[in-house]
C-alpha positions in Angstrom: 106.9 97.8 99.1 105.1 100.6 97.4 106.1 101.0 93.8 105.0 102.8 90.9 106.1 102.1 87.5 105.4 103.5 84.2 105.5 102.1 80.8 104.8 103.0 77.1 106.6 105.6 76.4 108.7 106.3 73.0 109.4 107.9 70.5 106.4 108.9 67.5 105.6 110.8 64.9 103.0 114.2 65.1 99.7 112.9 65.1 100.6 109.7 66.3 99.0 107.7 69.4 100.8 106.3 72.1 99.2 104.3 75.3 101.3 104.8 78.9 100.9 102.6 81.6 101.6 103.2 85.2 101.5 99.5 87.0 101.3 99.8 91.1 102.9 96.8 92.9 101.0 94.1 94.6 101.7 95.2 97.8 100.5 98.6 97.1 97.7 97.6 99.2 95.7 101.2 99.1 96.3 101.5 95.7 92.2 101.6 95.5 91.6 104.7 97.7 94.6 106.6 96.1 93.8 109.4 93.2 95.7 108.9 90.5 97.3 111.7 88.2 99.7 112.1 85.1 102.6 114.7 85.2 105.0 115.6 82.6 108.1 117.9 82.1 109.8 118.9 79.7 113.5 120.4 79.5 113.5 123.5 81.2 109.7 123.8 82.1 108.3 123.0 85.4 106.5 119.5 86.3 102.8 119.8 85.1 99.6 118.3 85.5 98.3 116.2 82.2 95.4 114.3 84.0 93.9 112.7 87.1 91.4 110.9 88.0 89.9 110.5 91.2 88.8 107.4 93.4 85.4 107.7 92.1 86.4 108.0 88.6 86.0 111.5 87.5 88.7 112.8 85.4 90.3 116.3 85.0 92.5 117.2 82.2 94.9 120.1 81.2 93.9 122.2 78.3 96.1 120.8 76.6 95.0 117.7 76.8 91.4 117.7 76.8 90.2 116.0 73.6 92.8 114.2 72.6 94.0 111.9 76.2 91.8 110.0 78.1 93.2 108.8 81.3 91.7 105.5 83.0 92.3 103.0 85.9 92.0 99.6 86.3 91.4 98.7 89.9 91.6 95.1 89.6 94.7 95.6 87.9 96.2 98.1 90.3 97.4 99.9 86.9 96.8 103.6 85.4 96.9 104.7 81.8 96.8 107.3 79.8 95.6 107.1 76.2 97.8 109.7 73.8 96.1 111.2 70.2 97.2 113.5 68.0 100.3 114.0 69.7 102.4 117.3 68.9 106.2 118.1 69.0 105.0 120.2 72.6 104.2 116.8 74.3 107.5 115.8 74.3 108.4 115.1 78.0 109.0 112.6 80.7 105.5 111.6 81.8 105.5 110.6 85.3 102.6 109.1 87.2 101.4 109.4 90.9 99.2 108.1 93.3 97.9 110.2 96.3 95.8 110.0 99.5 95.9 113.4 101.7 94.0 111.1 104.2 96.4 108.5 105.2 99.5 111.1 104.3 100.7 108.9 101.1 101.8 110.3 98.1 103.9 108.6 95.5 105.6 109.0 92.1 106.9 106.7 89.5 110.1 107.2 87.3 108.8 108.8 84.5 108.8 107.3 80.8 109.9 109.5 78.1 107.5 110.3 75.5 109.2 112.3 72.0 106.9 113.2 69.6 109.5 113.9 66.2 109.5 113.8 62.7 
């Protein structure tokens, strides 16, 4: 079984943090070679990239997100996370994490965790 799952999400005030978690099951066996990426999206808006970081461990980040998210992975712990600042009313979305391998044709999503950033 090959199984994605994200956790973390809720709801916060503006400027608060929040920490997601995206947790791969055991037998995601290639779970190592897989980049690894957040999406969001929010009502009415397309799916978007937030982050992703690579196999090697180089990150990319929206505009959006650059200086106040910092994604991360944890081999050992097949997991994925993404470290939330400063958060504003526009991140407001279902966050949904993925894990890809062009190579070996796999690409897999989780279920998304809603994140709502409210006063």
């Amino acid at each position: 079984q090959v199984q994605l799952v994200e956790s973390g999400g809720g709801l916060v005030q503006p400027g608060g943090s929040l920490r997601l978690s995206c947790a791969a099951s055991r037998t995601f066996f290639t779970f190592n070679t897989m980049g690894l990426g957040w999406y969001r999206q929010a009502p009415g808006k397309q799916r978007e990239l937030v982050a992703n970081i690579s196999r090697g461990g180089s990150t990319n980040y929206a505009d959006s997100a650059k200086g106040r998210f910092t994604i991360s992975r944890d081999n050992a712990k097949k997991s994925m996370y993404l470290q939330m600042s400063s958060l504003e009313p526009d991140d407001t979305a279902v966050y949904y994490c993925r894990a890809d391998n062009a190579l070996i044709r796999a690409d897999y999503w989780g279920q998304g965790t809603q994140v709502t950033v409210s006063s």
